[in-house]
Every structure is written in C-alpha cells, then in structure tokens.
DSSP file (Angstrom, degrees, kcal/mol; ACC not computed):
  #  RESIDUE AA STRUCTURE BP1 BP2  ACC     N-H-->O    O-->H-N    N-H-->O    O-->H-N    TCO  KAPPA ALPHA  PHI   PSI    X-CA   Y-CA   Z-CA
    1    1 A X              0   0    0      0, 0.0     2,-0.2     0, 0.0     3,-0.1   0.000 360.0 360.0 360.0 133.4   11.5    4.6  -23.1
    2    2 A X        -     0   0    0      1,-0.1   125,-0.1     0, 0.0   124,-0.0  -0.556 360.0 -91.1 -88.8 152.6   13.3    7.7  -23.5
    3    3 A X        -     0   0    0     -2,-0.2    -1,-0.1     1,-0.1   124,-0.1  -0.074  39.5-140.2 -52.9 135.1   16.7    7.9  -21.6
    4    4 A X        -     0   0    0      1,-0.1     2,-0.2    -3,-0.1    -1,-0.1  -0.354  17.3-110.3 -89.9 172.9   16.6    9.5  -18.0
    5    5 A X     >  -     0   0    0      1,-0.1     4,-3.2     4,-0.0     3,-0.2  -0.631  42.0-103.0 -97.0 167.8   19.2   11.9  -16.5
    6    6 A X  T  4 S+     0   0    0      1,-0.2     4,-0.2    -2,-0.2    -1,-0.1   0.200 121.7  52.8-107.1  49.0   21.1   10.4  -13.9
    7    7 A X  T  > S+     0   0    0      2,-0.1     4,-2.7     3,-0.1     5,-0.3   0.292 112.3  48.9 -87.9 -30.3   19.7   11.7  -11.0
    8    8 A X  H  > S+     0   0    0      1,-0.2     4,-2.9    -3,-0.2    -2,-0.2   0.999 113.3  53.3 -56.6 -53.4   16.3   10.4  -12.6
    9    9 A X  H  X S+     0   0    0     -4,-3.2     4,-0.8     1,-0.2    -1,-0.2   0.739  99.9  57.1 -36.3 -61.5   18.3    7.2  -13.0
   10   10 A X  H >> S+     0   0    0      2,-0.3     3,-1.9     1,-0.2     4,-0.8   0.868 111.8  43.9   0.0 -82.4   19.4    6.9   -9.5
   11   11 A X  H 3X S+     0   0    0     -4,-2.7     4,-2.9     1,-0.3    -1,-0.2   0.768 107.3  51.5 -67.5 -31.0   16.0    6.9   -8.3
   12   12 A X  H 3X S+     0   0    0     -4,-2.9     4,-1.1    -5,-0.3    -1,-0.3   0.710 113.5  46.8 -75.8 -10.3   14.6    5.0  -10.3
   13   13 A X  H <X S+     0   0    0     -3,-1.9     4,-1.2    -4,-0.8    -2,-0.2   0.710 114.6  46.5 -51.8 -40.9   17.3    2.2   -9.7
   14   14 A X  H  < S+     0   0    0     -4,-0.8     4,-0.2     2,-0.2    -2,-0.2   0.752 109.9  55.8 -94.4 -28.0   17.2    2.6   -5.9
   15   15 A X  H >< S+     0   0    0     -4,-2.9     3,-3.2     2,-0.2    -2,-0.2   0.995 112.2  45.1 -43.8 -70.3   13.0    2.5   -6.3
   16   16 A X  H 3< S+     0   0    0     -4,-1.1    -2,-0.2     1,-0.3    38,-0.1   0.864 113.0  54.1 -39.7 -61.7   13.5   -1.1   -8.2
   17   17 A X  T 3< S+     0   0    0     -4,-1.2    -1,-0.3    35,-0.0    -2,-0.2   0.486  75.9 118.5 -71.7  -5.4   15.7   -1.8   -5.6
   18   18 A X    <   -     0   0    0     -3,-3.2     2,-0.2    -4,-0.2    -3,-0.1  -0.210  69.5-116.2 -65.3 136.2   13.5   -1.2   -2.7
   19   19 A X        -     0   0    0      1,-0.0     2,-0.2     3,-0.0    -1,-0.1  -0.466  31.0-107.2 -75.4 153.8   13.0   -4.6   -0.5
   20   20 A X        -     0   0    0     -2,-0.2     2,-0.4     1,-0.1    25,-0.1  -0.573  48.1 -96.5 -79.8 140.7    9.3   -6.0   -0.4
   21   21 A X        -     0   0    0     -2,-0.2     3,-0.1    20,-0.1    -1,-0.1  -0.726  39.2-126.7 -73.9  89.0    8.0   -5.3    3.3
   22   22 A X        -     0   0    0     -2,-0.4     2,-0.2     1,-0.2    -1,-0.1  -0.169  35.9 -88.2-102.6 153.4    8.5   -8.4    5.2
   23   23 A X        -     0   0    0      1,-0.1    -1,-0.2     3,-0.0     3,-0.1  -0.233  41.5-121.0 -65.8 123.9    5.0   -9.8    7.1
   24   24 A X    >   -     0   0    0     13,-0.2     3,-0.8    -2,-0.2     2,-0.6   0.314  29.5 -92.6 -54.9 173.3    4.5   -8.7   10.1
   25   25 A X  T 3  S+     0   0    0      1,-0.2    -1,-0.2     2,-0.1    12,-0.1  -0.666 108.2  25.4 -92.9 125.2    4.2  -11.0   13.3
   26   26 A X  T >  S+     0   0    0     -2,-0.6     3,-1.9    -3,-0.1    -1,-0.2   0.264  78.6 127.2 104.6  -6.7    0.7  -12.1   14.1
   27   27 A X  T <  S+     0   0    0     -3,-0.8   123,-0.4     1,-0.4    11,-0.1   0.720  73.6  56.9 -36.5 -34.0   -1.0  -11.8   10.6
   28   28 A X  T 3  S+     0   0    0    121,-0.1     2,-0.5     2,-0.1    -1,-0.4  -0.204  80.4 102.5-109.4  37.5   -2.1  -14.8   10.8
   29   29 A X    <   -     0   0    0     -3,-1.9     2,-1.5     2,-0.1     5,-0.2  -0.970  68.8-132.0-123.9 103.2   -4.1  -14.7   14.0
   30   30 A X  S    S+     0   0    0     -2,-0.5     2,-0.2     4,-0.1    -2,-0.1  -0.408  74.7  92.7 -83.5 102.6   -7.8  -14.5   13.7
   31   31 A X  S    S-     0   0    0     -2,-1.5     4,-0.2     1,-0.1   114,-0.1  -0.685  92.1 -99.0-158.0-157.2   -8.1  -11.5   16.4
   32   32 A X  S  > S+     0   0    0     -2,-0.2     4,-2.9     2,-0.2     5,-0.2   0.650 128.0  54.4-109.7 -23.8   -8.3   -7.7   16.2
   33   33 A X  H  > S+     0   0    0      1,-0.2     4,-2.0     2,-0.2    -3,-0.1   0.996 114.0  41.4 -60.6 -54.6   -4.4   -7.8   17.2
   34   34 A X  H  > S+     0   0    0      2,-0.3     4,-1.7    -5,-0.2    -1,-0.2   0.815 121.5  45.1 -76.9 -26.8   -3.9  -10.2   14.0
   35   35 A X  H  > S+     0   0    0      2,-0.2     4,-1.2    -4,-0.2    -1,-0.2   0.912 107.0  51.9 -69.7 -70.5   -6.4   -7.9   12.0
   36   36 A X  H >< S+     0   0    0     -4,-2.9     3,-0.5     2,-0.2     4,-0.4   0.798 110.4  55.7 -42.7 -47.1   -4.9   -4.6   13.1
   37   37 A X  H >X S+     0   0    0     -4,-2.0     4,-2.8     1,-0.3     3,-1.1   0.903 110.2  47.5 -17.3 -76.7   -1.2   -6.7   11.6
   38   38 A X  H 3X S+     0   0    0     -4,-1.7     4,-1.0     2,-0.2    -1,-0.3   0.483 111.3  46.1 -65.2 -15.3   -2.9   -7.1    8.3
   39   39 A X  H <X S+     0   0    0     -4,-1.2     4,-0.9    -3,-0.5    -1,-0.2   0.577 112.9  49.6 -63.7 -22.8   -4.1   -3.6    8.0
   40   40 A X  H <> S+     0   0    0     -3,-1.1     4,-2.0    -4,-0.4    -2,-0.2   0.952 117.3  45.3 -93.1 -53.9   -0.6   -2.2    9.1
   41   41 A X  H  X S+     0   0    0     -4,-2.8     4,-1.7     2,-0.3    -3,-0.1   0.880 106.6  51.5 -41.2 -58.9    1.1   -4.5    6.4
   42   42 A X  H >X S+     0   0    0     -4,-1.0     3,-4.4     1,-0.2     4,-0.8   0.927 114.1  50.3 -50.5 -72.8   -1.2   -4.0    3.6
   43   43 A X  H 3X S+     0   0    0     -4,-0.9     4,-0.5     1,-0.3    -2,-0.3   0.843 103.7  55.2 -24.5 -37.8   -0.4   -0.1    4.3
   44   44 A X  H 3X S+     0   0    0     -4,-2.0     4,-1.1    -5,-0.2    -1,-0.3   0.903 104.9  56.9 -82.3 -26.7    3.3   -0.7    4.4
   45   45 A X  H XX S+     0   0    0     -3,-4.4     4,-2.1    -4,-1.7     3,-1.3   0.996  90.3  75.7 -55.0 -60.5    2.8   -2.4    0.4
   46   46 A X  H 3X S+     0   0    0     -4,-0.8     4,-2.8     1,-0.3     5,-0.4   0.713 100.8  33.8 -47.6 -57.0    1.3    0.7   -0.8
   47   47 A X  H 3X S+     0   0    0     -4,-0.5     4,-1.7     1,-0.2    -1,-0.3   0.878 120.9  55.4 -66.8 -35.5    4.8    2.7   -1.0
   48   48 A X  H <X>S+     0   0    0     -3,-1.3     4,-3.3    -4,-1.1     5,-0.6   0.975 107.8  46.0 -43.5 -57.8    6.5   -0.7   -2.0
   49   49 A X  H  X5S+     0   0    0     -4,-2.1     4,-2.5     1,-0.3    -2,-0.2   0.956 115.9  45.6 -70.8 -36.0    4.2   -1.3   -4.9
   50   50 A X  H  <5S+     0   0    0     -4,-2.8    36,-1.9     1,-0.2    -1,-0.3   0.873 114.6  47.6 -64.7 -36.3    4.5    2.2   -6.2
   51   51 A X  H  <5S+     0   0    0     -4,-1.7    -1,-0.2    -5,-0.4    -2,-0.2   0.858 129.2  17.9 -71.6 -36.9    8.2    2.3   -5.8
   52   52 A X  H  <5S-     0   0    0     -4,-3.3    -2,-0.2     2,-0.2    -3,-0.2   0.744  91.1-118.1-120.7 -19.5    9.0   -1.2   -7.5
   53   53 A X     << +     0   0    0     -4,-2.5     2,-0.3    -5,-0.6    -4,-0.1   0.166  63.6 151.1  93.4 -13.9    6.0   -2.1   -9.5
   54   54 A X        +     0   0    0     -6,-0.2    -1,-0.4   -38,-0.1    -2,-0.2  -0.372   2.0 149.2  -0.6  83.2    5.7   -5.3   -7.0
   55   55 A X     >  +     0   0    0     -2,-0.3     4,-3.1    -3,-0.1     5,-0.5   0.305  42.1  91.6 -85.7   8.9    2.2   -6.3   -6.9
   56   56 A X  H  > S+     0   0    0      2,-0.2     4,-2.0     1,-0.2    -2,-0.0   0.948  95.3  45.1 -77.2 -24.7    2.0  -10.0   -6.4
   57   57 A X  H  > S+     0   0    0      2,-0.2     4,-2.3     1,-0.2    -1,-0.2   0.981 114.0  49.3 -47.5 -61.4    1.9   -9.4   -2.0
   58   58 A X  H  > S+     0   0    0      2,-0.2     4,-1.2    -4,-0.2    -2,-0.2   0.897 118.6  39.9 -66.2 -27.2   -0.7   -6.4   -2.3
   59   59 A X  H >< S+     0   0    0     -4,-3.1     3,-0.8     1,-0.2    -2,-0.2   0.972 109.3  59.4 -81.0 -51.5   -3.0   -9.0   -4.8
   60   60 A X  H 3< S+     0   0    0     -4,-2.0    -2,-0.2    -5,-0.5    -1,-0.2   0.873 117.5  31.7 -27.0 -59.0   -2.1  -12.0   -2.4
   61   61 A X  H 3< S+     0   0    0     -4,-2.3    91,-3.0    90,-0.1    -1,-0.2   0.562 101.6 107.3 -88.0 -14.2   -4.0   -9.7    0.6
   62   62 A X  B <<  -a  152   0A   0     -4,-1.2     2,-0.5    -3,-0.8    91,-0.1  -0.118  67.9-136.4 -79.8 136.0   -6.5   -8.1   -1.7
   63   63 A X    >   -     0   0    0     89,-1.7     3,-2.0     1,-0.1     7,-0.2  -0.812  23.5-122.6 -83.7 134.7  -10.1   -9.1   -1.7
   64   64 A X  T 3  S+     0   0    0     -2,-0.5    -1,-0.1     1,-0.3     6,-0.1   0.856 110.5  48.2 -58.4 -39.4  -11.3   -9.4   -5.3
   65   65 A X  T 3  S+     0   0    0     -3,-0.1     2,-0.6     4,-0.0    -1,-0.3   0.281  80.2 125.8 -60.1  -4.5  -14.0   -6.9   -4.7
   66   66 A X    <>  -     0   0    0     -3,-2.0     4,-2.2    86,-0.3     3,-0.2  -0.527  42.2-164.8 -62.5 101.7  -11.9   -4.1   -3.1
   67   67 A X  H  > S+     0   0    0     -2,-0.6     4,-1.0    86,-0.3    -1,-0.1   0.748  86.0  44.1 -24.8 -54.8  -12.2   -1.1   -4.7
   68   68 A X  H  4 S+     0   0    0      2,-0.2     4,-0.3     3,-0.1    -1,-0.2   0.602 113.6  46.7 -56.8 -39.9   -9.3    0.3   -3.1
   69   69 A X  H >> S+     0   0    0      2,-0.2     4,-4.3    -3,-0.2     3,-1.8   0.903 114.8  49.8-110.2 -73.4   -7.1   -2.3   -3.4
   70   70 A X  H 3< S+     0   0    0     -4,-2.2    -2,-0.2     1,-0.2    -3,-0.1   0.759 106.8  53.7 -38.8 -40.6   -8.2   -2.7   -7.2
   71   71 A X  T 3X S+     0   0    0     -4,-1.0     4,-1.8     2,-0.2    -1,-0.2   0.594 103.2  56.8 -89.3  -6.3   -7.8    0.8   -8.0
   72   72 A X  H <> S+     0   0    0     -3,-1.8     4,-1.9    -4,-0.3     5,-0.4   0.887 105.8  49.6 -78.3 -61.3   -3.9    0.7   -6.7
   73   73 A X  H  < S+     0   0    0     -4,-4.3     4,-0.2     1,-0.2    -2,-0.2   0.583 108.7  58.5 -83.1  22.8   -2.7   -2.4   -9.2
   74   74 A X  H  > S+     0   0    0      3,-0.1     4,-4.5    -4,-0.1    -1,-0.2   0.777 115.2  31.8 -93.0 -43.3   -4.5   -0.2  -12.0
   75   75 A X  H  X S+     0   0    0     -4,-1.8     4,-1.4     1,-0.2    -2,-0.1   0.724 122.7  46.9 -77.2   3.6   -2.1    3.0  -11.3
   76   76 A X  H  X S+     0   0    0     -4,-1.9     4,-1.7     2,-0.2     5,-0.2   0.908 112.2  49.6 -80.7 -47.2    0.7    1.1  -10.3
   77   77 A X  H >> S+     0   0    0     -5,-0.4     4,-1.9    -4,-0.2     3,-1.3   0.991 121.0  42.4 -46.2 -49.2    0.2   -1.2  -13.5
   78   78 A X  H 3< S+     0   0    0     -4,-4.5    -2,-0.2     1,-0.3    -1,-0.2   0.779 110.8  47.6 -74.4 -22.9    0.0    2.1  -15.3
   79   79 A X  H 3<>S+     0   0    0     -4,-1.4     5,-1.2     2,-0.1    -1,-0.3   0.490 118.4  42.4 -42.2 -35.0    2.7    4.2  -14.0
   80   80 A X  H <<5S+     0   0    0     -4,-1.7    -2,-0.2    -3,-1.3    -1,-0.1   0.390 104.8  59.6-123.6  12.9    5.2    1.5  -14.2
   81   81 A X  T  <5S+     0   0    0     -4,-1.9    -2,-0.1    -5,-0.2    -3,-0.1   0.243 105.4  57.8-108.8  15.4    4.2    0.1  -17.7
   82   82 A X  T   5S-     0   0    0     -5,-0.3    -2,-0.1   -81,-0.0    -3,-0.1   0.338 130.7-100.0-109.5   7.1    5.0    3.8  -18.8
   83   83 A X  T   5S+     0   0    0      1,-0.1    -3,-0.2   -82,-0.1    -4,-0.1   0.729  80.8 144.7  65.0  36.7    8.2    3.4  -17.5
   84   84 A X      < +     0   0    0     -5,-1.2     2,-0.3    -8,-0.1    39,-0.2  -0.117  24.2 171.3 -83.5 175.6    7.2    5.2  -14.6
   85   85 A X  E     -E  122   0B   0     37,-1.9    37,-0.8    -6,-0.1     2,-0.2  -0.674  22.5-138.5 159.4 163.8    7.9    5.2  -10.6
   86   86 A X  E     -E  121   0B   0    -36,-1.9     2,-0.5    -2,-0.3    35,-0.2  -0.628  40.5 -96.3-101.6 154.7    7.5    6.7   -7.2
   87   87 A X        -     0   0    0     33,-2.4    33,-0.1    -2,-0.2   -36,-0.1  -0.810  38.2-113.0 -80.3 138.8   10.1    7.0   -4.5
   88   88 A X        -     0   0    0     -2,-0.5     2,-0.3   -77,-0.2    32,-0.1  -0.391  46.8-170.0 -66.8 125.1   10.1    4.5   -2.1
   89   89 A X        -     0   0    0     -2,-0.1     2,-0.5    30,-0.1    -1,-0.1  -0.797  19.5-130.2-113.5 159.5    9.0    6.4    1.1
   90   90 A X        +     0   0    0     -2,-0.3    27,-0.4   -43,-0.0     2,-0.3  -0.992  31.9 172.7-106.9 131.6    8.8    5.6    5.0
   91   91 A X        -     0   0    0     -2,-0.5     2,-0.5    25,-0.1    25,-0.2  -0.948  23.7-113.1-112.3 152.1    5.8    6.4    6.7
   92   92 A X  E     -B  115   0A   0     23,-1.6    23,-0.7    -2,-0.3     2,-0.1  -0.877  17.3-158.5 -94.0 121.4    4.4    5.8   10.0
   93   93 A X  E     +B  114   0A   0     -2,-0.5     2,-0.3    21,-0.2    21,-0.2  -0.227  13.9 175.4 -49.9 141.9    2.1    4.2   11.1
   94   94 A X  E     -B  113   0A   0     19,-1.2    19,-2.1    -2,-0.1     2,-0.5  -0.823  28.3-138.4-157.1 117.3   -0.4    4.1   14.6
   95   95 A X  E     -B  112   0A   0     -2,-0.3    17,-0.2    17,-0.2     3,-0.1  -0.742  22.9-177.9 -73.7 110.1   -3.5    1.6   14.9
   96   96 A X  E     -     0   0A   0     15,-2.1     2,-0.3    -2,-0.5    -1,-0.1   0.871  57.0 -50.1 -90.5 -32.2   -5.9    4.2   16.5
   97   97 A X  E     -B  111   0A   0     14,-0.7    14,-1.4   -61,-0.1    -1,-0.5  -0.910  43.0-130.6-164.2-163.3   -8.8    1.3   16.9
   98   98 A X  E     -B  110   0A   0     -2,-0.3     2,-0.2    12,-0.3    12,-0.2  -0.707  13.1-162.3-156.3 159.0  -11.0   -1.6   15.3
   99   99 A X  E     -B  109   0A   0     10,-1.8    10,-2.7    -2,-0.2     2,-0.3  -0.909  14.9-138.7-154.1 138.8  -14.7   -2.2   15.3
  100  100 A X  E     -B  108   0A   0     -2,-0.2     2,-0.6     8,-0.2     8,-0.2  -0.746  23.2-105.7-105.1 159.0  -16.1   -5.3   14.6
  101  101 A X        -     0   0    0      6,-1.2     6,-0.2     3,-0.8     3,-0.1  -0.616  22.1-154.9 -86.4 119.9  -19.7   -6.0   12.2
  102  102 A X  S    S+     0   0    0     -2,-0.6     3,-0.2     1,-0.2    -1,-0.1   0.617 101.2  54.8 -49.9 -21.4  -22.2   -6.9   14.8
  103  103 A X  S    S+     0   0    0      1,-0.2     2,-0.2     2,-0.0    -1,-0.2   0.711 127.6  21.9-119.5 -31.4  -24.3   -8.9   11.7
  104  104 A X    >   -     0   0    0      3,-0.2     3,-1.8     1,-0.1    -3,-0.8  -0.872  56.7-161.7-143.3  99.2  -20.1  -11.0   11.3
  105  105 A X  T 3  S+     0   0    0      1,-0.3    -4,-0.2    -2,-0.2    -1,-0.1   0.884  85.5  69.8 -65.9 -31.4  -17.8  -11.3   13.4
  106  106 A X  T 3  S+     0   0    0     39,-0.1    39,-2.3    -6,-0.1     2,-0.5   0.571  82.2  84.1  11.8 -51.5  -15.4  -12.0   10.9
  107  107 A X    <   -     0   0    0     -3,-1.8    -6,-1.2    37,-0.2     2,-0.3  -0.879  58.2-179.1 -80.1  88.9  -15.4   -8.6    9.5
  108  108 A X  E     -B  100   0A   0     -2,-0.5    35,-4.6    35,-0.5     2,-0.4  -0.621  19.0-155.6-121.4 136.4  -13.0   -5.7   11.3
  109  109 A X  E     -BC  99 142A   0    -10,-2.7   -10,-1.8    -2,-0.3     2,-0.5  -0.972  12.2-160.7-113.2 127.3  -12.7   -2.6   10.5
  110  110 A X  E     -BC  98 141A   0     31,-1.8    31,-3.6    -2,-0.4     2,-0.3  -0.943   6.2-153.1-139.2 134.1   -9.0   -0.8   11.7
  111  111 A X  E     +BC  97 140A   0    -14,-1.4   -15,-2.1    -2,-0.5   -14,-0.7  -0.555  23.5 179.4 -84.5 128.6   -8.6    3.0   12.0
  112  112 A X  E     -BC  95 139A   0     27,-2.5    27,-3.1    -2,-0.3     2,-0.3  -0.960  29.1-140.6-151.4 157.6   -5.2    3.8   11.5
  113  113 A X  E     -BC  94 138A   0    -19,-2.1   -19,-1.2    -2,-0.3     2,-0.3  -0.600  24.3-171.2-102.5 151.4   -3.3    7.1   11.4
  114  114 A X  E     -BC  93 137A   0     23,-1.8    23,-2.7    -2,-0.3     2,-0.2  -0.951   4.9-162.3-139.1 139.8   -0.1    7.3    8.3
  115  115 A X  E     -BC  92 136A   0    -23,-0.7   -23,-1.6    -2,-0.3     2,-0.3  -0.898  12.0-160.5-137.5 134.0    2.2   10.1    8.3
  116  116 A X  E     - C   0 135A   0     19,-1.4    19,-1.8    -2,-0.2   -25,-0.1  -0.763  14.6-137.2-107.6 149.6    4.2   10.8    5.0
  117  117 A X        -     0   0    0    -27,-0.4    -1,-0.1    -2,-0.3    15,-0.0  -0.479  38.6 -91.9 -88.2 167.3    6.9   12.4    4.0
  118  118 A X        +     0   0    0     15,-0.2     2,-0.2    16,-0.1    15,-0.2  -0.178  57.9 161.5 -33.3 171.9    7.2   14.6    0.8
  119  119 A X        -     0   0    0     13,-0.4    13,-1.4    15,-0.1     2,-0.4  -0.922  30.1-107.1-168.4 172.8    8.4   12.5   -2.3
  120  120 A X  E     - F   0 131B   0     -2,-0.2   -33,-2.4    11,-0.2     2,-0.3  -0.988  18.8-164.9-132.0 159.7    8.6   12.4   -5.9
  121  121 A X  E     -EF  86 130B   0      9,-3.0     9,-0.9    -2,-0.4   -35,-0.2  -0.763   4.5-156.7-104.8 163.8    7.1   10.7   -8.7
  122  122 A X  E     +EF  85 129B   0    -37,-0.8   -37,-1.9    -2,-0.3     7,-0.2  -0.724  28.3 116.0-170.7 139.8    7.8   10.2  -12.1
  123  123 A X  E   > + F   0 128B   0      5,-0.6     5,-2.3   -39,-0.2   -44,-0.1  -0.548  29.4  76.4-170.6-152.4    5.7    9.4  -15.4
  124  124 A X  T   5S-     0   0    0      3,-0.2     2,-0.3    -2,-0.1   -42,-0.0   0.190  83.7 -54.7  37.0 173.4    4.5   10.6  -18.8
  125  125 A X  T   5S+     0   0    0      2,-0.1     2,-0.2  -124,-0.1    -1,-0.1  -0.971 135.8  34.2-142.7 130.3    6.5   10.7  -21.7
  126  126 A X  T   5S-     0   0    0     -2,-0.3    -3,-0.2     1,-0.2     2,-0.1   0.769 116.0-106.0 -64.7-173.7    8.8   12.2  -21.5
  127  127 A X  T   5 -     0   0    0     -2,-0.2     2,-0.3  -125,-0.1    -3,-0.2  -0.613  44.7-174.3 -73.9 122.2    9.3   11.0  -17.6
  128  128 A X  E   < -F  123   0B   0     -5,-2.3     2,-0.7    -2,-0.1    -5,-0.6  -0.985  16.4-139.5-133.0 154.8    8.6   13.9  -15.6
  129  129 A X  E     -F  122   0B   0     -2,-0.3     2,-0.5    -7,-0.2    -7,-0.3  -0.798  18.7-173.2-112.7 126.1    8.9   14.1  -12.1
  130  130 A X  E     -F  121   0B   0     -9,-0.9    -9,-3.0    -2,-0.7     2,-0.4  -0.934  23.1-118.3-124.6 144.1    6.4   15.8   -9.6
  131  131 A X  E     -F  120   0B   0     -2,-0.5     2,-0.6   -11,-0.2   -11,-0.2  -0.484  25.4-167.3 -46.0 101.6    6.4   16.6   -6.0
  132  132 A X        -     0   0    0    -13,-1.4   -13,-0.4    -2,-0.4    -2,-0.0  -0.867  18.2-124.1-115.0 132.8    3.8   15.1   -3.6
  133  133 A X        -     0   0    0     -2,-0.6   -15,-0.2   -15,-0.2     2,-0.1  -0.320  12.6-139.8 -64.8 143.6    3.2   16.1   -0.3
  134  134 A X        +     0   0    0    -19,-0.0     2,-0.3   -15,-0.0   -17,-0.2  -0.269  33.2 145.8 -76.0-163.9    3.3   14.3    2.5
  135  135 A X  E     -C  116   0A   0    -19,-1.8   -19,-1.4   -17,-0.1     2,-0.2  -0.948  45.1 -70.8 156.5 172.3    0.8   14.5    5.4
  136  136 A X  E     +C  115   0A   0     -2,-0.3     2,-0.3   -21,-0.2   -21,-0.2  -0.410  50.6 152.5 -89.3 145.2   -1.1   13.4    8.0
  137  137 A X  E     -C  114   0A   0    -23,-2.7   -23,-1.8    -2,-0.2     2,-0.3  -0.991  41.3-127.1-160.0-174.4   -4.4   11.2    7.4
  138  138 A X  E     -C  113   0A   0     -2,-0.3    20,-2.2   -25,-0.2     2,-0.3  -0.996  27.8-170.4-134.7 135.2   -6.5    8.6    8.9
  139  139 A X  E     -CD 112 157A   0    -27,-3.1   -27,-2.5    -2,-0.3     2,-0.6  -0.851  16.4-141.6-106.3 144.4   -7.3    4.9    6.3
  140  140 A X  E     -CD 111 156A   0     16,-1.6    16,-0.8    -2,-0.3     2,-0.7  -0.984   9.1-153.1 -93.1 120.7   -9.9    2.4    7.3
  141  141 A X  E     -CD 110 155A   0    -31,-3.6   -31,-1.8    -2,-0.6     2,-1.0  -0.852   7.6-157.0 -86.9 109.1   -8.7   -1.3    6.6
  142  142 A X  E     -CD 109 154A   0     12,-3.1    11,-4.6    -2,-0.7    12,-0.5  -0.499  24.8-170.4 -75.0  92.8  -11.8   -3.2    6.1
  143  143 A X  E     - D   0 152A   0    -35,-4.6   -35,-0.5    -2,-1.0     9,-0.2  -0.549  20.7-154.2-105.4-177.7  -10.8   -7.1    6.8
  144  144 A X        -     0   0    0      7,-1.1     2,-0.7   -37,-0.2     7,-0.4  -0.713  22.1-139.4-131.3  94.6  -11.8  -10.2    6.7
  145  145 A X        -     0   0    0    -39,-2.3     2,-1.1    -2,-0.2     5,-0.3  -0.262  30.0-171.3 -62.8 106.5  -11.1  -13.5    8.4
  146  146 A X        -     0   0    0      3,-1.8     2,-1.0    -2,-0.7    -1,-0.2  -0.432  63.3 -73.1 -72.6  42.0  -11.1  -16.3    4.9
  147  147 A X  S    S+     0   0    0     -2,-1.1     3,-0.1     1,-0.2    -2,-0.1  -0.573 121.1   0.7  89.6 -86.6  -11.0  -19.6    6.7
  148  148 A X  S    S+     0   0    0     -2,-1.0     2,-0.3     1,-0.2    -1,-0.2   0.345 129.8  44.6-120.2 -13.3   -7.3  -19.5    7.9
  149  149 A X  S    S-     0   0    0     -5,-0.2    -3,-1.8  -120,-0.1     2,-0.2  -0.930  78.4-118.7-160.3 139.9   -5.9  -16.2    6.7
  150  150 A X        -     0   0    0   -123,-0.4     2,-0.4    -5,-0.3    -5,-0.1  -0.551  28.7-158.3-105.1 129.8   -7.4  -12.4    6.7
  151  151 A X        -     0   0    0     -7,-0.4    -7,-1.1    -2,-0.2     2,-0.6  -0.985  23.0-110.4-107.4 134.1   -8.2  -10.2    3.2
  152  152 A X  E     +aD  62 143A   0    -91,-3.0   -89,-1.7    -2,-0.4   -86,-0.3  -0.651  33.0 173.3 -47.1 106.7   -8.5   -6.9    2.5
  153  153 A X  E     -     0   0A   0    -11,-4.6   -86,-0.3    -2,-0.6     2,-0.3   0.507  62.9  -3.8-112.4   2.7  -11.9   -6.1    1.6
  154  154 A X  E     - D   0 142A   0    -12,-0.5   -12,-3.1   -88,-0.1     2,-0.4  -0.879  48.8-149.0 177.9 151.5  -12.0   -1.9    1.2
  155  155 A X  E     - D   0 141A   0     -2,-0.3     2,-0.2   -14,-0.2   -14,-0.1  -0.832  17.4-172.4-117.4 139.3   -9.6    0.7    1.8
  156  156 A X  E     - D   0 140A   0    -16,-0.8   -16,-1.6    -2,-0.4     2,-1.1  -0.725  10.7-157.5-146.2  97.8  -11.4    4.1    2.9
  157  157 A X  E       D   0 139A   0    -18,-0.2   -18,-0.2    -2,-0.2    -2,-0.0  -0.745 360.0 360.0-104.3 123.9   -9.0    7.2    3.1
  158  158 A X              0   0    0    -20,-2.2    -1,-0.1    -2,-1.1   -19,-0.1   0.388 360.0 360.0 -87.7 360.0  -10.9    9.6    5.7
C-alpha cells in the first residue's frame, strides 16, 4: 500500500478506531417495536462497516438472500482490501412506520428517515479521497422474525 499523508493517515487511524455500534434495547423482541430496533441497528452498521472494515455484526443480522445487505460486504470487502476507507459518520435516524405481510406475520417492513452528513472516502491506488454528500433519504428494512432473533432480509433505498 503506498504511504499516505498524514492527514490521510489520521483518518484512516481514527476510521479503524471507530467503536462497533452497540445493540440496541429491544432487538430481541418479536414486535414491530423490537423490529423497528433491528432496522435502526442494522442502519447504524452501515457507517461502522465502511469506516472499519468490521463486518462480522452486519453478516450476523444479514439474511443470506439480501441483496442489500450482500452488496454492502462486497464494497466494504473491496474498498478495504485496497487499503481503502470511509469516515466514520453520525447520522440520524427516525422510524417513520412498519407494515406487516398480511400472507406472514413474521415479516415487517420499517420506513425509516437517515440524515447524513458530508464525509470523505478514500480508495484506488494511489488512495484518493472523494467527497460525498450527505442528505436526506427514506430505507425500507425488510425483517424477519427466525425463531428467537430477527434478520435482515432486503434493504430498499427510496
């Protein structure tokens, strides 16, 4: 990996250094409250995994079949087996609802609103850093109650 400058350095130190997202209270509750929990969590990984290269939480909550989910540990893997990373951001979060599958109750869907800040990334070689906006959006977390414990079974950004 070719050498950074040490502002690059910095951040990419204080990225490693970023703490894993600790689980929220009620996760484990098969309800739309405990559902809505596990959709705001996974969402709170995303900036984690890109910032430290941390996946083993977001695969722990992923469903195998998630699309979404799946297509996050392939740019994280690649981004940080290029000697890449993102800055660890905060964003905010808001559960605007849930809807449950008439056909399974089991299945919840939870609308929720993220707002992000600007940031930077950096990857290629050499390591180059680009801007990304933040902004407003709206995700669907598609979950699933597994027996004892809720998965993520699609990611939808609307």
């Amino acid at each position: 990996m070719p050498s950074l400058s040490a502002e690059e350095q910095a951040s990419r130190d204080a990225a490693l250094a970023t703490p894993e997202p600790t689980r929220l209270e009620g996760m484990d509750e098969n309800s739309p409250y405990g559902a809505s929990q596990v959709a705001a969590y996974f969402l709170n990984l995303y900036p984690y995994a890109y910032a430290t290269g941390d996946l083993t939480a977001w695969k722990e909550i992923s469903g195998d079949e998630c699309i979404f989910c799946n297509s996050v540990i392939a740019n994280v893997t690649e981004v940080h087996s290029g000697g890449g990373w993102s800055e660890h951001w905060q964003q905010e979060l808001a559960v605007i609802s849930y809807g449950t599958d008439p056909a399974d109750p089991s299945r919840l869907v939870i609308e929720i609103h993220i707002s992000t800040p600007d940031r930077m990334a950096y990857e290629g070689t050499p390591i180059m850093g680009r801007r990304i906006s933040g902004g407003e959006t709206t995700i669907l977390v598609q979950v699933y109650w597994k027996g004892d414990h809720w998965i993520v079974e699609e990611g939808d950004v609307q």
